[in-house]
BAZADREN-127535 format. One record per residue: residue number from 1; x, z, y of N, C-alpha, C in turn; residue in three letters. Coordinates in steps of 0.1 Angstrom, whole numbers. Last residue first. Layout:
<sites>
NUM;X;Z;Y;X;Z;Y;X;Z;Y;ala
...
</sites>
This chain:
<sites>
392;195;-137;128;204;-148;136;215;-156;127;unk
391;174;-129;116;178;-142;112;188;-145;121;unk
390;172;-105;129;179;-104;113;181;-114;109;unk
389;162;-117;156;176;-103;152;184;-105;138;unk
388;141;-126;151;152;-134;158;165;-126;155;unk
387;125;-107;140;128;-119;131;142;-126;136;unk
386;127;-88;156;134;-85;141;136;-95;140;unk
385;107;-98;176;119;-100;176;131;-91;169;unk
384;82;-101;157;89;-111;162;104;-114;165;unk
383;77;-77;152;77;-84;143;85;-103;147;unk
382;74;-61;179;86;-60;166;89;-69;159;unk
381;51;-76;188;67;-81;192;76;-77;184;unk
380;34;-67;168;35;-81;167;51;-85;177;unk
379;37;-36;178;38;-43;162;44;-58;163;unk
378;27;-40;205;39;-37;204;44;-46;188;unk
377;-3;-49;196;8;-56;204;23;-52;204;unk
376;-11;-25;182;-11;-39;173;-4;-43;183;unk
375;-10;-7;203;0;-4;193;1;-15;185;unk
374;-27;-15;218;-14;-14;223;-9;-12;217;unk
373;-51;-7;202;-46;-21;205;-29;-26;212;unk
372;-50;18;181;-46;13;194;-44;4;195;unk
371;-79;19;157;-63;17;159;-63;13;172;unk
370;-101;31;132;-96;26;148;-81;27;147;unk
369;-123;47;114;-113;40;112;-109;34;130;unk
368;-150;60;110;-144;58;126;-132;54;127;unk
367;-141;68;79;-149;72;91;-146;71;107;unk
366;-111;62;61;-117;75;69;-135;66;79;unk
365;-93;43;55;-106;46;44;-111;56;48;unk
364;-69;56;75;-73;41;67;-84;54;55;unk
363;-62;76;93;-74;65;94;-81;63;83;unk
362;-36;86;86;-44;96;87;-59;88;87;unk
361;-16;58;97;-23;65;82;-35;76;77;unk
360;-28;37;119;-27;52;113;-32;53;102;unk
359;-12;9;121;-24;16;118;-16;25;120;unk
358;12;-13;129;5;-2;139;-8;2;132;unk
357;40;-10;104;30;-15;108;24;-7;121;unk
356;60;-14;78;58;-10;93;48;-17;100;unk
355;83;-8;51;62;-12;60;66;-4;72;unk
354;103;-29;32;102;-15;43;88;-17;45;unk
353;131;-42;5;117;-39;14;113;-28;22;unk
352;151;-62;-8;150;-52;-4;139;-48;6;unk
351;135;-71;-38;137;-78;-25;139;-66;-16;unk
350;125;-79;-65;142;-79;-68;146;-81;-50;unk
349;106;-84;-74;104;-93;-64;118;-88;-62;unk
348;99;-58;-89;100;-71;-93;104;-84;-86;unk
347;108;-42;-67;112;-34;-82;108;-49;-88;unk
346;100;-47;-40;117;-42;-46;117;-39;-57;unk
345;73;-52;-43;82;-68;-39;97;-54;-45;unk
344;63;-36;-52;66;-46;-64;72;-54;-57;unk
343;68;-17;-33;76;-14;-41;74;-26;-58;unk
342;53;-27;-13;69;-28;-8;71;-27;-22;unk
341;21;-19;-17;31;-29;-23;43;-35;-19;unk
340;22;13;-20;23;1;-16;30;-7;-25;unk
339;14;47;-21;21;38;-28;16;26;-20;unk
338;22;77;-6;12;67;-13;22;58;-18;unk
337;37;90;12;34;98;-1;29;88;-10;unk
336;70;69;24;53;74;22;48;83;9;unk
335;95;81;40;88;79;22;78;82;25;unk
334;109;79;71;101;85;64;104;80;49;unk
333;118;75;106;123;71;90;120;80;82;unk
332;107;74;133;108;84;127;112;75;113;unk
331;123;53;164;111;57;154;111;64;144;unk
330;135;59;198;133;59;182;120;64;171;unk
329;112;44;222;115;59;216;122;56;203;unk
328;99;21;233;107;34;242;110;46;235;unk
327;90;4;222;83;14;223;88;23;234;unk
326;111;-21;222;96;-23;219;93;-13;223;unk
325;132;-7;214;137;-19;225;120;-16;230;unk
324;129;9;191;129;13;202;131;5;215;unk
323;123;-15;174;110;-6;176;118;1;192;unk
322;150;-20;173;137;-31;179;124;-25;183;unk
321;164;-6;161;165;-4;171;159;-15;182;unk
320;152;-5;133;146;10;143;153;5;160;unk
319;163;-32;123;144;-30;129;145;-16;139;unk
318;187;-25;120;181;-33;132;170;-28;134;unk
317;184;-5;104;192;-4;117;184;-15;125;unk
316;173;-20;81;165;-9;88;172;-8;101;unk
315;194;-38;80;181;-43;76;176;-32;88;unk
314;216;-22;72;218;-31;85;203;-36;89;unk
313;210;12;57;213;-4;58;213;-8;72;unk
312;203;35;59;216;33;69;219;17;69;unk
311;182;41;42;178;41;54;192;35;66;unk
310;178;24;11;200;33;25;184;28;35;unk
309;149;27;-2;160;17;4;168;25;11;unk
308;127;37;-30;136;38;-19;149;30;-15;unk
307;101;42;-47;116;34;-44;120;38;-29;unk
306;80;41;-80;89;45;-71;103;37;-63;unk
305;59;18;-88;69;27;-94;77;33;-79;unk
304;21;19;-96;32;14;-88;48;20;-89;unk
303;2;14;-126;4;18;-109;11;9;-102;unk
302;-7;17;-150;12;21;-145;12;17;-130;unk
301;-33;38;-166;-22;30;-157;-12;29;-148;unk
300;-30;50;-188;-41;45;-185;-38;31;-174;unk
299;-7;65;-213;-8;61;-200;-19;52;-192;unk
298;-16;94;-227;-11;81;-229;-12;74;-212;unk
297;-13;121;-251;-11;121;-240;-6;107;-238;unk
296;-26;144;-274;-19;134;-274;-24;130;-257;unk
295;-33;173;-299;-32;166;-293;-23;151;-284;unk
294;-50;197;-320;-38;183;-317;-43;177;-302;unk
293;-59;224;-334;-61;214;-322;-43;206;-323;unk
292;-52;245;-354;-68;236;-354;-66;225;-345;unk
291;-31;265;-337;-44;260;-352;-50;249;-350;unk
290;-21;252;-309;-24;264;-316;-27;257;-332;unk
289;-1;239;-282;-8;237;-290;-13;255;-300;unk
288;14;244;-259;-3;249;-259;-9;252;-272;unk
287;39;231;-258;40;245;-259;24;247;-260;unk
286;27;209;-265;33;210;-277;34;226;-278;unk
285;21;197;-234;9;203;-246;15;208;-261;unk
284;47;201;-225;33;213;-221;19;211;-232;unk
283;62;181;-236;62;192;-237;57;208;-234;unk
282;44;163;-225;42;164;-244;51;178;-242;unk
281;50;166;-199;32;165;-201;35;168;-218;unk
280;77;154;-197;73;167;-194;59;173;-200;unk
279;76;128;-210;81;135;-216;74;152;-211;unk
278;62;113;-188;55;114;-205;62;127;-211;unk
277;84;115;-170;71;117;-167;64;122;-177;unk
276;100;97;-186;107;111;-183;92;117;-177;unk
275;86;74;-189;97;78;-195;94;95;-195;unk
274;85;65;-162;70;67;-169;78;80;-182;unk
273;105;82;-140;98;71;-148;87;71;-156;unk
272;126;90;-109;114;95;-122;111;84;-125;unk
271;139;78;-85;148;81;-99;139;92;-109;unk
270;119;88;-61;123;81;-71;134;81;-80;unk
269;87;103;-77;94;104;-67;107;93;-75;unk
268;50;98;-84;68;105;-90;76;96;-79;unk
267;21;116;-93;31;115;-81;46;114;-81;unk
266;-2;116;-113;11;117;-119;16;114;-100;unk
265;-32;125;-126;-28;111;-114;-14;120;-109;unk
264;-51;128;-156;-40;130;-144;-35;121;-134;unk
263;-81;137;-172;-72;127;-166;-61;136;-153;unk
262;-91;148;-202;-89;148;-195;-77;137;-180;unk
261;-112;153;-230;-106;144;-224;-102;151;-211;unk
260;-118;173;-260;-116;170;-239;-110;159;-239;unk
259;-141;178;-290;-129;170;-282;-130;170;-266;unk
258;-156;192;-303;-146;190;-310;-137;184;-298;unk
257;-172;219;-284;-167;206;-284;-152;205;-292;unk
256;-198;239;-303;-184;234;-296;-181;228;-297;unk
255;-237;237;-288;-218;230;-298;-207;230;-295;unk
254;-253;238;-271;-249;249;-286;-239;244;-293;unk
253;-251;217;-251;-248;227;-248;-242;236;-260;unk
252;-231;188;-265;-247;192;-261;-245;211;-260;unk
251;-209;178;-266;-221;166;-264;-232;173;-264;unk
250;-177;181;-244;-193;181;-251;-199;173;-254;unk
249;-157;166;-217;-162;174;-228;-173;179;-231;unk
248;-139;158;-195;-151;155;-200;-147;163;-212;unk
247;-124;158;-158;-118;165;-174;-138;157;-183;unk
246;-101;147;-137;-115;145;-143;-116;153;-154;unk
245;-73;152;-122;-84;151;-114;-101;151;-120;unk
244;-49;175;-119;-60;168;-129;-68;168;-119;unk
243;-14;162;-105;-32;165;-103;-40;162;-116;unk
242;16;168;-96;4;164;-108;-7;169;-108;unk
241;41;153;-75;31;164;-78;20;160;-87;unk
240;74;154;-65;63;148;-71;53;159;-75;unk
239;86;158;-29;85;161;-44;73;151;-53;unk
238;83;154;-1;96;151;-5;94;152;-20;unk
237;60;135;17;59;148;7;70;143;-5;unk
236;74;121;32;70;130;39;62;141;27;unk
235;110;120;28;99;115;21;86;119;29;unk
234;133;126;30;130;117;38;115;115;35;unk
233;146;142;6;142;150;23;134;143;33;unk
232;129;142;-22;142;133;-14;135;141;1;unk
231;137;155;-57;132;153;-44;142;141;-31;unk
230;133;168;-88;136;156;-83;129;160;-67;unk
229;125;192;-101;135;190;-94;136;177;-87;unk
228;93;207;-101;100;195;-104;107;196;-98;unk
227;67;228;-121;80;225;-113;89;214;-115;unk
226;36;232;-136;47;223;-132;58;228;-125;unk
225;11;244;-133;23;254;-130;39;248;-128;unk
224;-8;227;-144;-4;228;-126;9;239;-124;unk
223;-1;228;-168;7;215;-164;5;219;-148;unk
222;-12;251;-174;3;249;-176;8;237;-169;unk
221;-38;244;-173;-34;257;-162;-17;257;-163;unk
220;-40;223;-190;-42;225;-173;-38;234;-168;unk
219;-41;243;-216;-31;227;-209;-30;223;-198;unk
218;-61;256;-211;-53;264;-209;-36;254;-206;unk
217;-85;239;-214;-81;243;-201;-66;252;-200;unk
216;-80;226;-238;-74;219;-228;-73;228;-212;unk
215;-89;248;-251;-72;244;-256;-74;237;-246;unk
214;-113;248;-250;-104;264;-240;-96;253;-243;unk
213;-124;225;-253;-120;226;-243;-114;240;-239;unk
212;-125;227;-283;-114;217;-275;-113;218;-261;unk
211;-126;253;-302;-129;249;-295;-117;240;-289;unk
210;-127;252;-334;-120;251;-327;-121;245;-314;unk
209;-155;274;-355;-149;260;-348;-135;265;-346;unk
208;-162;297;-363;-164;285;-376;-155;271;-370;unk
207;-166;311;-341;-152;316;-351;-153;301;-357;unk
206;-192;309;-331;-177;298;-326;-165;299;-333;unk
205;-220;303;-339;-210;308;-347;-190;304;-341;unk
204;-234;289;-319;-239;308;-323;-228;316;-333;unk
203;-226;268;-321;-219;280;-307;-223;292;-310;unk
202;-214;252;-349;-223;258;-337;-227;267;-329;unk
201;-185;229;-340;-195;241;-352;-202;243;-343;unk
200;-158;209;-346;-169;216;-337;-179;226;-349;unk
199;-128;212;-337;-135;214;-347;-146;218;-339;unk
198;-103;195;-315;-103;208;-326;-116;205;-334;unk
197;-83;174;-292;-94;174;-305;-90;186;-308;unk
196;-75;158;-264;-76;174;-273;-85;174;-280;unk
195;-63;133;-246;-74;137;-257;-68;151;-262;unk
194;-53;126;-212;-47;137;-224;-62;138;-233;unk
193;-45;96;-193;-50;107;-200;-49;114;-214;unk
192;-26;88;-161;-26;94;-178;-40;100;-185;unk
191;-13;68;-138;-31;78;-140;-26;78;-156;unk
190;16;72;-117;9;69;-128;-2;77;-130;unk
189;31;64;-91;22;65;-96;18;61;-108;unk
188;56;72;-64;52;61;-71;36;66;-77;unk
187;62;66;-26;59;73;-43;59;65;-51;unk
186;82;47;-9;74;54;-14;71;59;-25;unk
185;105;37;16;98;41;4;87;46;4;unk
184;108;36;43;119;29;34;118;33;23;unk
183;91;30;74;88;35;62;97;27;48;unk
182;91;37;108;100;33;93;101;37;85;unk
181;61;39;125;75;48;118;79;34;112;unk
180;39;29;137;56;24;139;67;32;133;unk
179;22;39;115;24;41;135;33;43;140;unk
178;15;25;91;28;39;94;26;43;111;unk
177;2;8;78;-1;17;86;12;26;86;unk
176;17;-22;65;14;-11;63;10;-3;76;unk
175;29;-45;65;28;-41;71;15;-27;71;unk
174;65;-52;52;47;-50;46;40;-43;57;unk
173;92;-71;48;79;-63;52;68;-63;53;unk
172;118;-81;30;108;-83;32;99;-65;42;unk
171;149;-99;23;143;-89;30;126;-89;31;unk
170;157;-123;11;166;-114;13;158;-101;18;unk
169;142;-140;-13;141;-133;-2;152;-123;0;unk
168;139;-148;-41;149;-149;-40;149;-147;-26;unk
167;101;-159;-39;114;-150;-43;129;-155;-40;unk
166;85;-169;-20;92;-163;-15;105;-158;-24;unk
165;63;-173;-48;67;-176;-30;75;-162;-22;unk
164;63;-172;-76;78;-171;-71;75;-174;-50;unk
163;41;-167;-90;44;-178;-88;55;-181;-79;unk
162;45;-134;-94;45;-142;-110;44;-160;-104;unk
161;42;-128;-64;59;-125;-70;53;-133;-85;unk
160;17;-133;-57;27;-139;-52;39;-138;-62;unk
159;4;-117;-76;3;-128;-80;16;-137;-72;unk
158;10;-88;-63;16;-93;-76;15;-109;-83;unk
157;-5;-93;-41;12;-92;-37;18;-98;-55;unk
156;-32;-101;-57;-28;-105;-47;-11;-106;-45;unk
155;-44;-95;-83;-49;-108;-77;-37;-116;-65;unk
154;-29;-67;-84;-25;-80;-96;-29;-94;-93;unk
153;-35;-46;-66;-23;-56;-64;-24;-74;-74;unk
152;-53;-27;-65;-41;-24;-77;-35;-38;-75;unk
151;-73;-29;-53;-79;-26;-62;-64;-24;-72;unk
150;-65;-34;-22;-70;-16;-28;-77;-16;-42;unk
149;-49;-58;-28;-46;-45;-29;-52;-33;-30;unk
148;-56;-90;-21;-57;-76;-34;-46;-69;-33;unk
147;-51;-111;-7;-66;-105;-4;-71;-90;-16;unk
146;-26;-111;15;-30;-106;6;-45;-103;4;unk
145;-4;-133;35;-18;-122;36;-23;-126;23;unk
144;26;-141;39;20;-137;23;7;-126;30;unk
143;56;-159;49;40;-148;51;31;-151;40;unk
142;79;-161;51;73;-160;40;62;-156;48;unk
141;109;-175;73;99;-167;71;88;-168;67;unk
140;141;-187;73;124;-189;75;115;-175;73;unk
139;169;-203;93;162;-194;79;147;-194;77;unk
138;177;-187;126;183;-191;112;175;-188;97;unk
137;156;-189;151;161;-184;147;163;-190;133;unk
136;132;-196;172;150;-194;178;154;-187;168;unk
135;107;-213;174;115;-207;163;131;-208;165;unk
134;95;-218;201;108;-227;190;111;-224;180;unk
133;83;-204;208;92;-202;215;102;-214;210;unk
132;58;-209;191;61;-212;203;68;-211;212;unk
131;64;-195;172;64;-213;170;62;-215;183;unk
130;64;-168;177;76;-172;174;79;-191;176;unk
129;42;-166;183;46;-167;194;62;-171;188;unk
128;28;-168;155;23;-179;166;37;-177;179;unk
127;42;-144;142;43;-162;139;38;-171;151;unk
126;29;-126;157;38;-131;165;46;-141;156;unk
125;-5;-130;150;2;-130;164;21;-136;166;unk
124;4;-123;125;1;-139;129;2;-138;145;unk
123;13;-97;129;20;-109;122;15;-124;127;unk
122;-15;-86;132;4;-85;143;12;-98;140;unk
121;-28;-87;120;-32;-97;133;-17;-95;139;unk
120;-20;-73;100;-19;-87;95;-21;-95;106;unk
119;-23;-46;112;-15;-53;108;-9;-67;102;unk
118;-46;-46;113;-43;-46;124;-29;-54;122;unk
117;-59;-44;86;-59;-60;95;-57;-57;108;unk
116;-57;-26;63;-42;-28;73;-47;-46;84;unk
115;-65;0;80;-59;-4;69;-63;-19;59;unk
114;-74;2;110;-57;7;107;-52;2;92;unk
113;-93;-18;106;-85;-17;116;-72;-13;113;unk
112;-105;-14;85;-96;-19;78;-89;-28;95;unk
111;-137;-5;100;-134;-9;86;-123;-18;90;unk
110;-134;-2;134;-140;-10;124;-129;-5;108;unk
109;-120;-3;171;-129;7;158;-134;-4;145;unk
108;-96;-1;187;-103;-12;180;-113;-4;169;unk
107;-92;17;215;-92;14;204;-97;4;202;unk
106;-93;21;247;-84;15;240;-82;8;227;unk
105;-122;23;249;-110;34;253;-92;28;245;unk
104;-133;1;222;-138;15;235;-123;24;238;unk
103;-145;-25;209;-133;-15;215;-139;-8;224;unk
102;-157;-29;172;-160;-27;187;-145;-17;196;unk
101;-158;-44;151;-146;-46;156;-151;-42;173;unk
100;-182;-37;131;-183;-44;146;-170;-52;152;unk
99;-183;-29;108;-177;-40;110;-180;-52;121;unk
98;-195;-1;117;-182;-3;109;-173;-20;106;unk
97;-210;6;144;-212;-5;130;-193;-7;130;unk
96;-204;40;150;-205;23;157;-207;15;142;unk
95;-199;59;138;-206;65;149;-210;48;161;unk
94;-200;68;104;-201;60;112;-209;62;126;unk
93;-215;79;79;-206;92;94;-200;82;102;unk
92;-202;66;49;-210;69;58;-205;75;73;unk
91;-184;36;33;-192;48;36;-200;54;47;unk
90;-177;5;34;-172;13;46;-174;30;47;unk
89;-148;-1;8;-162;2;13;-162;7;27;unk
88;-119;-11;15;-126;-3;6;-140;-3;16;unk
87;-105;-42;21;-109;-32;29;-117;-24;21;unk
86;-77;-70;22;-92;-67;15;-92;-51;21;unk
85;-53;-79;35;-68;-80;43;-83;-77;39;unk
84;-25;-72;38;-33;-71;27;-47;-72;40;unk
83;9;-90;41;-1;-78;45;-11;-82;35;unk
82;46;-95;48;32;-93;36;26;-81;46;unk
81;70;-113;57;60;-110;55;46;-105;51;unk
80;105;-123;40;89;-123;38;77;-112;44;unk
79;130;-145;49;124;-130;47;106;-131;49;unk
78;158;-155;43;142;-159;41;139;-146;41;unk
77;189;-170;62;184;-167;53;167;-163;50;unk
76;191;-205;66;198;-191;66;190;-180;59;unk
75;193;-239;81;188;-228;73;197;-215;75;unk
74;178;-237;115;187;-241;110;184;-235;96;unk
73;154;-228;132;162;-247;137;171;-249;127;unk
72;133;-223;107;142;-218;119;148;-232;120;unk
71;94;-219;97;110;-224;93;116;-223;105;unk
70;70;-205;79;78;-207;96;91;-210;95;unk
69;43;-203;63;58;-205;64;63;-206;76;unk
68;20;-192;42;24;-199;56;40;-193;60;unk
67;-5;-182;23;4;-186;24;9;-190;36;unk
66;-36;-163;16;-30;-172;24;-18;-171;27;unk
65;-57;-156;-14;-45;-153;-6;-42;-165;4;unk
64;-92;-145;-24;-79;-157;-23;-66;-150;-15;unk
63;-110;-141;-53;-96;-134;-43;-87;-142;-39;unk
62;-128;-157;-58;-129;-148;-49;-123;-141;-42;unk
61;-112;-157;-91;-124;-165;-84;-129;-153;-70;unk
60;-79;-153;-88;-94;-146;-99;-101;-152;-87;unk
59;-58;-169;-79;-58;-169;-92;-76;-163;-99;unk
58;-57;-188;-53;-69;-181;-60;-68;-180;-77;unk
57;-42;-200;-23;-41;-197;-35;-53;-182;-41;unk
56;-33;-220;5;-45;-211;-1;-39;-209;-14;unk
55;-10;-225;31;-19;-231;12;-24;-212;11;unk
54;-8;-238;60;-14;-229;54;-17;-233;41;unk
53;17;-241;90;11;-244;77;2;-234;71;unk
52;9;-235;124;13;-235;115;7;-234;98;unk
51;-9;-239;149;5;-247;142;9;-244;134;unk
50;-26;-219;152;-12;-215;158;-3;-230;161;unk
49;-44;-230;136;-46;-228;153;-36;-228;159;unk
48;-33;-222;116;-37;-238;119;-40;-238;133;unk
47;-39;-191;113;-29;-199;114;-27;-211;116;unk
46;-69;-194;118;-56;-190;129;-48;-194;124;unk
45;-80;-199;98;-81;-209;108;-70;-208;116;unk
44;-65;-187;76;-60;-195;75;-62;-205;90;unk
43;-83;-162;87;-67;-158;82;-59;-171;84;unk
42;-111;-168;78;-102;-170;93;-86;-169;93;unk
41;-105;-172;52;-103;-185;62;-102;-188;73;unk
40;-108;-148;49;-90;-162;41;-93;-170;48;unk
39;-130;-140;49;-115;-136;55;-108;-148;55;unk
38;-143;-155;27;-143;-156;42;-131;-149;51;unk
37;-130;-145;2;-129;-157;9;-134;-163;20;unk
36;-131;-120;-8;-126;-119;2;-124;-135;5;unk
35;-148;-101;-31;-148;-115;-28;-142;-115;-11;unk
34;-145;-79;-39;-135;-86;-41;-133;-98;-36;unk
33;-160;-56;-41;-163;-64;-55;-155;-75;-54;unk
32;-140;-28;-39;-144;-39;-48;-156;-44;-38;unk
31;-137;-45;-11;-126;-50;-25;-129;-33;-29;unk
30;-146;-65;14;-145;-56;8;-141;-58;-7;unk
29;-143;-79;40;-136;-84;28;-135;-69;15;unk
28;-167;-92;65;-163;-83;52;-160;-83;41;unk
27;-158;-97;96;-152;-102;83;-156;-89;71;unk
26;-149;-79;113;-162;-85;116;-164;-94;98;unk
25;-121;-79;116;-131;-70;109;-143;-69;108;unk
24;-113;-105;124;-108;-99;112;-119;-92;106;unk
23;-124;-106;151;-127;-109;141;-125;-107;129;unk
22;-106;-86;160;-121;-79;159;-124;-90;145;unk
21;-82;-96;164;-85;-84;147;-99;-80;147;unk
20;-80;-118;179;-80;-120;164;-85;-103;157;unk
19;-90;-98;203;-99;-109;197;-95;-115;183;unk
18;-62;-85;204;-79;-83;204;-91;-86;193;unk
17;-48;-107;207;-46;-103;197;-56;-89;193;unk
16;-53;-122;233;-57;-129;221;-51;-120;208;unk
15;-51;-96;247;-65;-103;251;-65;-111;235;unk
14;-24;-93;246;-34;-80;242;-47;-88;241;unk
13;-3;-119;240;-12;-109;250;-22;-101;243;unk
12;33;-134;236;19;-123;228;12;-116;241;unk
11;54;-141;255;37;-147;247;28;-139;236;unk
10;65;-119;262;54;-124;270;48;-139;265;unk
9;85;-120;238;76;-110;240;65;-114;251;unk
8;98;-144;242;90;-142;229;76;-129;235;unk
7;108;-140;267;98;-151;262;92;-147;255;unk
6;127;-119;261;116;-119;272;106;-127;272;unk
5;147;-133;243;140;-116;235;126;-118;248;unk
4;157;-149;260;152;-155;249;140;-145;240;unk
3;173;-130;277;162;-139;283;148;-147;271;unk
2;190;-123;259;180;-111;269;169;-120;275;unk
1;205;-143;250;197;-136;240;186;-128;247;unk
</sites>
């Protein structure tokens, strides 16, 4: 097995896994507006380069995804890797062309380095080095590059799980920026908004009304006063937390506004639900309410749900003690604050799931985005020899 683990690893080189992610980022798969089918095709040349299979799939015109499979000398069991290759805008305070893929000092600098096509070059790196060792291992392996996720998943991870590739997987990973932590959850998320209606009249006379925005600010000042019991220690922001983030009101300075709008972006941890979430929010506007004003509170969107996997599973054991074969250090076991898509492959895709990847989180959608190249190399041996480990 010690000699078989040494192969794998010295066919991956820093030189050709370089040169896959510059191009990656040289690629602009920006999302929105979405159109990510030049990516997809380097995504797919490499893989065909490798040897290995590739189906395309395009449910929304422009969002493609790439498929590819790696089968073992024997069957057993199927585990799926997932990445995402579409990239938010680049913005501004760029100190190199953002989809140079230029290196300097180790880094790779570019738009969607750390989030996440460092991570997707890991993977096909070490699919390629896996088919070239033989695939020494029981079962197969799913790969699923995604061209939708920073717009909410539905073109991409979620399209996989509604035409079944991969389901019935015993395990899956996402390669996510974590910087080799082990990441065995995450948040969840829902955006709400709250309408407050009262009475408008005209400001020279405000007795005659009901204003709607005191009543919503004083709704806000209750709902940040929140407290939540739910927590988990592992998490790196262990609680859930509730943000207003937009509020609108008026239609012209001398009038009071019969009606606020307001928006929330909900943080829920796991064993919370849309459910029990809803519930807290009608109990702070019900304690607000007064005369004149009603209100109501609805869900805009359902996001992603919360989850968490036994950090003590056999799944994660292995992997943390591959990262440390790989790195020289145990790796930290966390809950992302954010959300991913681990949690539709575990909450629909019925698949136990983790992210690990070589970005930085602190990076992704920042200015001067970069990631260690040495760290996309390590990544890709993880990714390799997990596979040989958990398929044996």
């Amino acid at each position: 097995m010690e000699g078989k683990m040494s192969t794998i690893q010295d066919l991956i080189h820093p030189e050709e896994t370089q040169k896959l992610l510059s191009r990656l980022i040289r690629s602009r798969s920006l999302n929105p507006p979405g159109d990510v089918r030049e990516c997809a095709a380097i995504v797919a040349d490499e893989l065909k380069t490798r040897g290995l299979p590739t189906e395309i799939i395009e449910d929304k015109p422009g969002v493609v995804n790439v498929v590819s499979y790696l089968e073992g000398r024997e069957s057993g069991k199927t585990m799926i890797w997932n990445g995402h290759f579409d990239v938010v805008p680049a913005g501004e305070d760029w100190e190199s062309d953002p989809f140079g893929g230029e290196v300097k000092d180790g880094f790779v600098y570019g738009r969607g380095s750390s989030d996440m096509k460092s991570g997707v070059t890991s993977m096909i790196v070490a699919l390629g080095a896996l088919k070239k060792a033989g695939s020494p291992f029981k079962g197969r392996i799913v790969f699923q590059a995604v061209g939708d996720e920073e717009t909410g998943s539905d073109a991409g991870t979620l399209c996989m799980i509604r035409r079944k590739i991969g389901a019935g997987a015993d395990f899956a990973m996402v390669s996510e920026p974590t910087d080799l932590s082990m990441v065995i959850g995450n948040r969840g998320l829902r955006w709400m908004e709250v309408t407050v209606k009262g009475r408008a009249c005209h400001a020279g006379r405000p007795h005659m009304g009901v204003n709607a925005l005191h009543a919503a600010a004083r709704m806000i000042g209750e709902l940040e006063r929140l407290t939540f019991k739910t927590h988990h220690l592992l998490f790196e922001v262990p609680r859930p937390n509730l943000s207003v983030t937009m509020i609108n009101a008026g239609a012209k300075v001398n009038i009071i506004p019969e009606r606020c709008t307001f928006s929330i972006d909900r943080r829920m941890m796991p064993g919370e639900t849309s459910q029990s979430a809803l519930q807290e929010i009608e109990n702070v506007l019900r304690q607000c309410s007064s005369d004149g004003i009603s209100s109501e509170v609805r869900i805009i969107h359902e996001g992603w749900d919360p989850y968490a996997i036994d950090p003590g599973s056999p799944w994660v054991k292995t992997l943390c003690e591959t990262i440390q074969e790989v790195v020289g250090q145990s790796p930290q076991i966390k809950g992302k604050a954010g959300c991913t898509d681990a949690s539709h492959l575990y909450h629909l895709g019925k698949i136990p799931s983790v992210c690990f990847g070589p970005g930085l989180e602190n990076l992704a959608h920042a200015a001067n985005e970069r990631v260690a190249l040495e760290r996309v190399v390590q990544a890709a041996k993880v990714y390799a020899l997990s596979a040989v480990k958990l398929l044996a």
